[in-house]
C-alpha positions in Angstrom: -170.2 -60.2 28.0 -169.7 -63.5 29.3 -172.4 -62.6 32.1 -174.9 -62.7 30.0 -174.9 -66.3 29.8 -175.3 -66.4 33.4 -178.0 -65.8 36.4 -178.3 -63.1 38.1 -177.5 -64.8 41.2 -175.0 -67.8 39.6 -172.6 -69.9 41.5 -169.1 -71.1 40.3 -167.5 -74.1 42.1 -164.1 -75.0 40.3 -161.9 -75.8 42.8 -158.1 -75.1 43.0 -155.8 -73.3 42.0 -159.1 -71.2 42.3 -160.9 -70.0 45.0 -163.5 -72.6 45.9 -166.2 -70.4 44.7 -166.0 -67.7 42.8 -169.0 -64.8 42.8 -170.4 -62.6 40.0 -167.7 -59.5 41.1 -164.9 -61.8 40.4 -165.7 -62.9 36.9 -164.0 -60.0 35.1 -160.5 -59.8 36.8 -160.2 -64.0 36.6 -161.3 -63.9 32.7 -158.5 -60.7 32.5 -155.9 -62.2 34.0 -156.6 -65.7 32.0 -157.0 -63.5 28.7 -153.8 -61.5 29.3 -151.2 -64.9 30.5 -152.2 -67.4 27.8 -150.7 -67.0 24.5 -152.9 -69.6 23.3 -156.5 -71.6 25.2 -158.0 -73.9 23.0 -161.2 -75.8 24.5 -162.5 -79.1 23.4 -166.0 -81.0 24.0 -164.9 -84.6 25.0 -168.0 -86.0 25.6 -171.7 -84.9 27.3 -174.8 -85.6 28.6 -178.0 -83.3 28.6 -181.0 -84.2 31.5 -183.9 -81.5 30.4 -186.5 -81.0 33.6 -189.4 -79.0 31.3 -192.0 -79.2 34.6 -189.3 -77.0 36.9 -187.4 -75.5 33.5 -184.2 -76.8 34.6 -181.4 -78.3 32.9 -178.3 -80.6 33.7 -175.7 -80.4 31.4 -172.6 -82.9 32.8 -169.2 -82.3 29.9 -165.3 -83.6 29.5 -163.6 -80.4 28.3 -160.1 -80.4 26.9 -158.7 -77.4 27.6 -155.2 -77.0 25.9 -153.4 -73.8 26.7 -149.8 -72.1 26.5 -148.6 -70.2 28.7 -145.4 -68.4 29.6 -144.2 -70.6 26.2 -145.4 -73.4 28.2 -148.0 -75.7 27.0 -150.5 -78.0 29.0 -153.6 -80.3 28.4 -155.9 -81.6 30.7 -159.4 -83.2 31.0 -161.9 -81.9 33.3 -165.3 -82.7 34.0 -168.1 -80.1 34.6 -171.8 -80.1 35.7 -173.5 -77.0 34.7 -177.3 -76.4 36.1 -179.6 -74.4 33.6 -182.8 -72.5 34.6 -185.2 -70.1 32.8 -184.7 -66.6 33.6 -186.9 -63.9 32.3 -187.8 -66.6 29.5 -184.2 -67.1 28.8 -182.1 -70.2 29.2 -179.2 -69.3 31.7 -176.1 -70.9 33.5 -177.2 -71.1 37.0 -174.5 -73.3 39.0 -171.0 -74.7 37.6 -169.2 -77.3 39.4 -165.7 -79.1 38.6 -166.5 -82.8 38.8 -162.6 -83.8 38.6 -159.9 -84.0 36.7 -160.0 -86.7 34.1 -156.1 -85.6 33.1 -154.1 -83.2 34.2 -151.0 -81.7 32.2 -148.2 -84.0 34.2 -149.9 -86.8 32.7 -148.7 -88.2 29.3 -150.0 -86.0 26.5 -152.9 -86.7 24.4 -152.6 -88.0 21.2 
């Protein structure tokens, strides 16, 4: 389960179309619905940049993901940017905060070549 890679108490801040933040209890029905429209989701690392805090055991990861995805026989590309903030939990390294930075490229935009 996709959970698993997450604290116990995690936060999700992506922004529309989405609700502004989205709790634990939501995960599974967003990741169903996503799983069940798109024909095809293809995700890309663009670029990132890791900040390791050993004295707190925290982590910043900041990433440019391409997401390409058809849906509906539709097909659209864009490039976010994400911030994810790690922590140790139980020993274990887990996603505690995601936030959308922005869109780098949305799918209106000319296509990536």
């Amino acid at each position: 389960s996709i959970q698993g890679y997450f604290t116990s108490n995690a936060i999700i801040e992506v922004g529309g179309p989405y609700p502004a933040t989205i709790s634990r209890a939501d995960w599974p029905a967003l990741i169903s619905r996503a799983w069940h429209l798109a024909e095809q989701i293809e995700v890309y690392d663009r670029g990132h940049d890791l900040t390791l805090n050993k004295e707190d055991g925290t982590a910043r990861l900041e990433v440019a993901l391409e997401v390409q995805a058809r849906v509906a026989g539709e097909e659209s590309r864009q490039v976010e940017g994400y911030q994810l903030d790690w922590r140790k939990e139980g020993g274990t390294w887990r996603i505690h905060r995601v936030t959308r930075l922005e869109t780098i490229r949305n799918p209106s935009s000319t296509p990536i070549q």
